[in-house]
N, C-alpha and C positions, 0 to 999 in steps of 0.2 A: 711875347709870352712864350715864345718854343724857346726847346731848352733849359727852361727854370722848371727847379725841381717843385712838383707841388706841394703846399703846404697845407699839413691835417687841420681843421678846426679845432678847437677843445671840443665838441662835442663828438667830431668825429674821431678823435685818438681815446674821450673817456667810452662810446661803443667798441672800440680796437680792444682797449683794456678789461671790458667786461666781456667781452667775448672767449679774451683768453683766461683769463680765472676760470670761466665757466666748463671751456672744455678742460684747463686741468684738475675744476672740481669733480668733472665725471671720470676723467682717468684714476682720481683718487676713491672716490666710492667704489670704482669698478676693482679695485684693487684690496681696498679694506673686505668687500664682500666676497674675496676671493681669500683672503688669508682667514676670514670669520671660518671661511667655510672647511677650508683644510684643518685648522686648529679645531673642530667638532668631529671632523671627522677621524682626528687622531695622527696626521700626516708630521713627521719630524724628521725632514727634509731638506736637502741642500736649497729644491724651491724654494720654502720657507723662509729662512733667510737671506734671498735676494729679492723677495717680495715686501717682508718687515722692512728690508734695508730701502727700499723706493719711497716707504710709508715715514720713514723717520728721520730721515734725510731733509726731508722736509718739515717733519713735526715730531723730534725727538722728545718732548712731553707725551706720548702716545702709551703709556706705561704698563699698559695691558699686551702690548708687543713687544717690549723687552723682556717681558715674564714668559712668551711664544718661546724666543730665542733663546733662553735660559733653558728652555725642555725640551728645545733641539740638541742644546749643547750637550746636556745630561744623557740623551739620547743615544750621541755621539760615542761618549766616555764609554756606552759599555759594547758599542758595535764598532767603534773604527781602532785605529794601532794609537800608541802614545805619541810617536810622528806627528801622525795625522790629527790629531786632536789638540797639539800643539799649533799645528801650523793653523787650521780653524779661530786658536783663540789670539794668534798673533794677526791676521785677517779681523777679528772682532776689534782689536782693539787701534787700529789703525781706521778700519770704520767708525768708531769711536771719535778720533782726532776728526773725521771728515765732518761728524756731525757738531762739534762741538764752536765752531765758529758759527751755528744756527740759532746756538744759546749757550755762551759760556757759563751760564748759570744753571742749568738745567740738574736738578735734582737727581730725574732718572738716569741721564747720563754717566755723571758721578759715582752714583749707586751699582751703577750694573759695569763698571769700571773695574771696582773695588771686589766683585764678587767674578769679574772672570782672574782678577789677578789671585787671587784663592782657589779657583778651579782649576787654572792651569798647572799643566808640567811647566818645572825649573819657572818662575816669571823672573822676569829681570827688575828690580827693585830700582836699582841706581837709572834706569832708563825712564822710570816713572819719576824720580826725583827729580829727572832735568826736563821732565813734562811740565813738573808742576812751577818750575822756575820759569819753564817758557811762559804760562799762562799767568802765573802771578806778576809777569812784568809787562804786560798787557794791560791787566787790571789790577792791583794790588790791593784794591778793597773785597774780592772772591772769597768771601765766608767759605763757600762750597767747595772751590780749589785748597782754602788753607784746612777745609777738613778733610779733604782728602791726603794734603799731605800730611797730614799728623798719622794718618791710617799708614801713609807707605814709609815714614823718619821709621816707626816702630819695626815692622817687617825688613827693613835695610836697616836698623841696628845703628843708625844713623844717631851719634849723642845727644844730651843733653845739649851740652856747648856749643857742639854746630850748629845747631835749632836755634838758640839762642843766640849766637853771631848772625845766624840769617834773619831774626826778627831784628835785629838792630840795625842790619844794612837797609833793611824796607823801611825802617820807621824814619831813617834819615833821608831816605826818599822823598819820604810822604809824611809828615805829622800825623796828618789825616788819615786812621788806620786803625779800626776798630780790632779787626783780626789780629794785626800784631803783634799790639797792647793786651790784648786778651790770649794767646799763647805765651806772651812772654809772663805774663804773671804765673800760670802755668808751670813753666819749666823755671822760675827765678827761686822757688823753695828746694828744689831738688837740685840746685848749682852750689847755691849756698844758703844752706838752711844754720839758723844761729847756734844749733847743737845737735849733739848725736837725736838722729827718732825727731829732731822736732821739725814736726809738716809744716807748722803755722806761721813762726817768725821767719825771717830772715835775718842774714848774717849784716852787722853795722855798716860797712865799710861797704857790702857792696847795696846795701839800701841808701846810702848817704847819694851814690855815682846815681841810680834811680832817680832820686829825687830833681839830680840837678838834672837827668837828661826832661824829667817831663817839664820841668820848669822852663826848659829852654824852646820846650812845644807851647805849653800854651802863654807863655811870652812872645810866642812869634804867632801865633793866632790864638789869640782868647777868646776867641769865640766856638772854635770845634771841640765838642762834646767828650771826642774819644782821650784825649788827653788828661782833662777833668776826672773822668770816670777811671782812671788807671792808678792817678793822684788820691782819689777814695780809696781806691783798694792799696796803697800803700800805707795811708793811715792806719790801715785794717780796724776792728773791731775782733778782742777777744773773748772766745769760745768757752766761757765759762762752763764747768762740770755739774752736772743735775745736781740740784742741792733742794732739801727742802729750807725754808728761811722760815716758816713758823708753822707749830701744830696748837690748833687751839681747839677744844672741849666744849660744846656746849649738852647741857643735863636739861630736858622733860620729863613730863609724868611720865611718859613711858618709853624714853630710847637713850640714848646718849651717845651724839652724832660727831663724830671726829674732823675737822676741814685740817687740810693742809697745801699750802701756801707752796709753791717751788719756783725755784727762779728763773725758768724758762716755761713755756708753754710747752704740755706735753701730754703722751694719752699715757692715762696710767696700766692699761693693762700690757706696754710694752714696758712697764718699770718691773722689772720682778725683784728688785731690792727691797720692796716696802714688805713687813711684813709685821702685823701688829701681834700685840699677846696681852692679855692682860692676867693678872697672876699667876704669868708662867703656862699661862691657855692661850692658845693661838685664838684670834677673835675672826668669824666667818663675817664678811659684810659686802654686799654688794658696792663700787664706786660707781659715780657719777659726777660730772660737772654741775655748776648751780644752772647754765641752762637745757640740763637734762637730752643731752645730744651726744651724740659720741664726736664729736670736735676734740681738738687738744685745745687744752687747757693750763691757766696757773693751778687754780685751784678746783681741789677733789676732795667730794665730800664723803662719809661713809661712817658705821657705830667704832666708836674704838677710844683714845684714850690721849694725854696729854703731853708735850712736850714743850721744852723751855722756847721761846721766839727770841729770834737772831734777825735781825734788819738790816738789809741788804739792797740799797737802791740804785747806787748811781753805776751804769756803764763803762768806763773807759775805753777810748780808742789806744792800744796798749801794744799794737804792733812796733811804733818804735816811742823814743825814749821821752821824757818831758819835753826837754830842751829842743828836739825836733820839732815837737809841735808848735813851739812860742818860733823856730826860725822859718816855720813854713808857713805860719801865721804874718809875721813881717814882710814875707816876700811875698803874701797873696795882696795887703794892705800897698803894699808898694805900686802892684800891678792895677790896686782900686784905685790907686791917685790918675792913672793913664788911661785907665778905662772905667771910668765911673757909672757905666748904665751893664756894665758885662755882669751879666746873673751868675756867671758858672763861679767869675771869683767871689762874689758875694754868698751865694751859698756853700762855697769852700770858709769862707771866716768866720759863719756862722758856725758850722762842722765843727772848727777849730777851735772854737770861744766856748763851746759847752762840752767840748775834749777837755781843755786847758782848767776852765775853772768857768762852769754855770752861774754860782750866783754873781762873784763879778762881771760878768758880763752880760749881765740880764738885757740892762737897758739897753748896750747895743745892740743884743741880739732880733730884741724887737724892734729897734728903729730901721735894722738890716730886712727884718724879713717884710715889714711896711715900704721900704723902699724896693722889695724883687716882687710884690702885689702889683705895683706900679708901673715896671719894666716888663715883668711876664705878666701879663694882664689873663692871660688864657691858661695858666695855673696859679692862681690866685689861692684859690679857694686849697688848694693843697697848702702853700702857702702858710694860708689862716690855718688847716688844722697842726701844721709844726708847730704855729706859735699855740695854738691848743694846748699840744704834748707839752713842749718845754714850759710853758709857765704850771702846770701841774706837776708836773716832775718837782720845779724849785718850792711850790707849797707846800709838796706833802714834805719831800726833805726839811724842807725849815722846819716842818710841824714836828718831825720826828726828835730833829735834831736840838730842838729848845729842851727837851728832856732829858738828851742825852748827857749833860754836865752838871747837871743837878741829883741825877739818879732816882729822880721821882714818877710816879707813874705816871705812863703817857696817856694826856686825855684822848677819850674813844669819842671827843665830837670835834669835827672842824668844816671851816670857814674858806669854802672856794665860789666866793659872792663877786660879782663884778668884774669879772675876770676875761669876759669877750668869749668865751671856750667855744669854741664850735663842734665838739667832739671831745671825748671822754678816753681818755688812758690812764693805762697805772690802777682800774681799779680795784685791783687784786690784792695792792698794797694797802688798802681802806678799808680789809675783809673785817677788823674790830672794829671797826666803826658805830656805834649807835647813835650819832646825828651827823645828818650830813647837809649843809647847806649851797644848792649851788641855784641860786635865785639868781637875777639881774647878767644870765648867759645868751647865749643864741645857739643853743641845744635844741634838735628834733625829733630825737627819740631817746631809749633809756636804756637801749639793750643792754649796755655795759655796765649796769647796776646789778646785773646778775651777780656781779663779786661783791656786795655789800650783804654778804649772808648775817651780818650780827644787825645790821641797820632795824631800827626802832621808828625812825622820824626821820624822813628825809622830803628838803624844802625844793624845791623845783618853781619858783614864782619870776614870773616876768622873763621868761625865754621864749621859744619859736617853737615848738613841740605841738607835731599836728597828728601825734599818732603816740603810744605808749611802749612800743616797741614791732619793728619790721619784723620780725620774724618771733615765733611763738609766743613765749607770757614771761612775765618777770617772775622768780621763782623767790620769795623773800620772805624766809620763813618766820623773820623776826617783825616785820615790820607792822607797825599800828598807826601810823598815822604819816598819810603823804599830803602834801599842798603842791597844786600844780595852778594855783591863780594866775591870770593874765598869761595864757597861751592861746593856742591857734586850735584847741581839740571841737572839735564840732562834730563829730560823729559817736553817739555814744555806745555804739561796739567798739569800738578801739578799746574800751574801757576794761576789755574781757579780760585784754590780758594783765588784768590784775587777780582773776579768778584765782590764781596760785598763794597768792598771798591771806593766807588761812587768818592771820590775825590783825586784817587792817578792820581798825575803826571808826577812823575819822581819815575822812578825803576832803580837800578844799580844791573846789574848778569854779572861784568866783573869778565873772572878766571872759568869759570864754563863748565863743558860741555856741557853746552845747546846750547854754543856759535859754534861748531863744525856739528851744524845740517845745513840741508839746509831749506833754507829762512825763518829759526827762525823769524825773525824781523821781516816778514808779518805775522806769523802766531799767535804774540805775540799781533800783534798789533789786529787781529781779536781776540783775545781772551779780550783782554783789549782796545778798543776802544777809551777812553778817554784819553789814555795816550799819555803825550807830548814829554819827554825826556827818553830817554832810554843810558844806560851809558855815561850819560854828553852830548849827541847829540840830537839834533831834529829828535824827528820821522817821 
């Protein structure tokens, strides 16, 4: 046995180990309550920061002593020469470099980087740029390094195009590359934008070379997200300009309330174009949304007056041209033949098929979004409410569009029965509506009826509805008669939030559990007072 080196137990090397954590955690308390106590007492100090510098060295997240060392430096600026304060933040930032192999990600790091290179005399910008090339070739996914270099491309005057050549040589690196894909979209409007002044398109020829480069990402992995996501944003989606699409009038014994319909959601007291008059008299009236909330909003209600409605439904992805979409569509379908379970291209051809043309593509839309239920099992339920939106979307358009070639008045009641909906959109477009049927759904609340201000009768039978609205009261100034038979409601407060509804008088909750309380009926009728009939009976 002499001669052989002895060998530690594991239990004797894990006492070795806790032993030394322990005296380096009393060297570290002994030191934090050493710098607590100089920073109260006002000390800004060369100590200071050699004491900060022990404490962050080791745990440069410590962000309340990079703020120390920020009011030493400040300190500095107005007591030492420009040399000298120089040479202090050339030291800071080389301490910097020391600490950044602790956590290349570190926020405060970054942060307090970017704020000595703004405090210093003369910084040298182009030294930072070959910082951040060091580090982004370390790690090339560094959200945190690629924001900082966008902070120091600007201050070094560094182009467009270089920026843009440096995202292309990463992304060839690495497909996988959320940052690069995300500055390149970025800088690709300001390279070549399709006209003078315009931010939003881009130019043909260099969106064509885009296209092929992301196709050739996620042809080489269909399965990473960032390439998919880059491929959206080329599609783009345009920015249509505030418009109102219809002002309708309605007249009581004593008001005459103005709703108006805009095609994006908005708060109206940042519109300051609206401005009503009636016979050449400006008309004073408070706005509000129909659920009386300062939310933005389609529609805003208020007294004033009538204008012609203009109907305005479908979106287009309008960044590049038709014919792109039908060839981006082919090559997604090509990539479905190869990879038939990959969700990313399945819901790229969904994207494209109700770009292209909605109602022909109805049915694959939904056989697509039933087959990414079934691959993404853990967004499903999202899933199901797109197929929500899109088959409402194709309803109401049809319902519009059956009158548009006849030139007859379009009917104010329609028919979204059977339809699976799991959620409600669009229904701001439904604001004339006086019947609205959406029985045989799996709908659980109502909120979104708040835009059916002309609604008279609306059916709600045989859905999942265990509450009448998550947040406040349905506000529906028209309505007199709801059926909500064969639901889930068993509580009859839920019921309050019908209180706003001044003119309901027939409710239908046959089928429900609320019907097995005791003396529901009185306690229904104290909650709703006005009401006449309750399941087809006199109350």
């Amino acid at each position: 046995m002499h001669g052989r080196l002895k060998v530690r137990t594991t239990a004797e090397q894990a006492e070795a180990k806790r032993k030394e954590r322990q005296k380096k955690l009393e060297i570290y308390l002994k030191v934090t309550n050493k710098v607590n106590a100089k920073r109260k007492n006002g000390e800004l100090d060369e100590e200071a920061l050699n004491l900060t510098g022990q404490l962050l060295i080791v745990n440069p997240d410590f962000y309340s002593l990079w703020n120390y060392r920020r009011e030493v430096l400040q300190h500095f600026k107005n007591e030492r020469e420009t040399t000298q304060l120089k040479e202090f933040c050339v030291k800071e930032l080389s301490f910097l470099e020391s600490c950044l192999p602790v956590n290349p990600k570190s926020y405060s790091i970054w942060h307090h980087r970017s704020w000595i290179m703004l405090f210093m005399p003369e910084p040298d910008w182009k030294k930072e740029l070959h910082l951040c090339n060091v580090y982004l070739s370390y790690d090339e996914r560094n959200f945190h390094c690629w924001d900082y270099r966008r902070f120091v491309a600007k201050h070094a005057q560094v182009s467009a195009k270089e920026e843009f050549e440096f995202t292309s040589n990463k992304i060839k690196e690495n497909f996988s590359n959320y940052s690069s894909w995300h500055y390149r979209s970025k800088l690709l409007p300001k390279i070549y934008p399709a006209g003078p002044g315009d931010t939003e398109r881009i130019e043909e020829q260099a969106l064509l070379k885009e296209f092929q480069l992301v196709q050739n990402a996620f042809f080489t992995d269909p399965n990473d997200q960032s390439a998919w996501f880059y491929h959206r944003w080329l599609l783009g989606r345009a920015r249509n300009e505030l418009a109102i699409l219809l002002a309708y009038v309605r007249r009581s014994n004593d008001h005459i309330s103005l709703y108006l319909l805009y095609n994006q959601s908005v708060k109206l007291e940042k519109v300051s174009s609206v401005t009503l008059k009636s016979n050449e008299v400006n008309v004073e009236g408070d706005w509000f949304n129909p659920s009386k909330n300062s939310h933005p909003s389609h529609v805003w209600i208020s007294f004033c007056i009538k204008k012609r409605m203009q109907y305005v439904f479908r979106s287009e992805l309008t960044a590049v041209h038709h014919s792109f979409l039908e060839n981006e569509l082919e090559s997604c379908q090509l990539l479905l033949e190869e990879e038939p379970d990959n969700k990313w291209t399945i819901l790229t051809i969904v994207l494209l098929m109700r770009a292209i043309n909605p109602m022909q593509y109805a049915e694959d839309v939904e056989q697509h979004l039933k087959r990414l239920c079934e691959i993404d099992y853990y967004r499903k339920e999202y899933y199901k409410d797109l197929d929500s939106k899109y088959k409402l979307e194709n309803s109401i358009e049809r319902h519009f569009m059956q009158f548009k070639d006849n030139q007859s008045e379009c009917s104010r009641a329609i028919q979204l029965i059977n339809m699976n909906l799991s959620c409600l959109y669009h229904m701001e477009q439904l604001l004339l509506m006086t019947d609205i049927n959406l029985s045989q759904n799996r709908l659980r609340y109502l909120d979104d009826c708040n835009m059916l201000q002309c609604a008279r009768k609306i059916c709600v039978d045989n859905n999942r509805l265990d509450s009448i609205a998550r947040q406040g009261t349905l506000n529906l100034p028209c309505l007199e008669e709801l059926s909500l038979n064969n639901n889930n409601i068993s509580d009859i407060s839920c019921l309050q939030a019908l209180q706003d509804c001044k003119k309901l008088r027939e409710l239908n909750l046959k089928d429900n559990p609320v019907e097995n309380l005791a003396n529901w009926r009185q306690d229904l009728k104290a909650i709703l007072p006005r009401l006449q009939k309750l399941n087809g009976e006199i109350l």
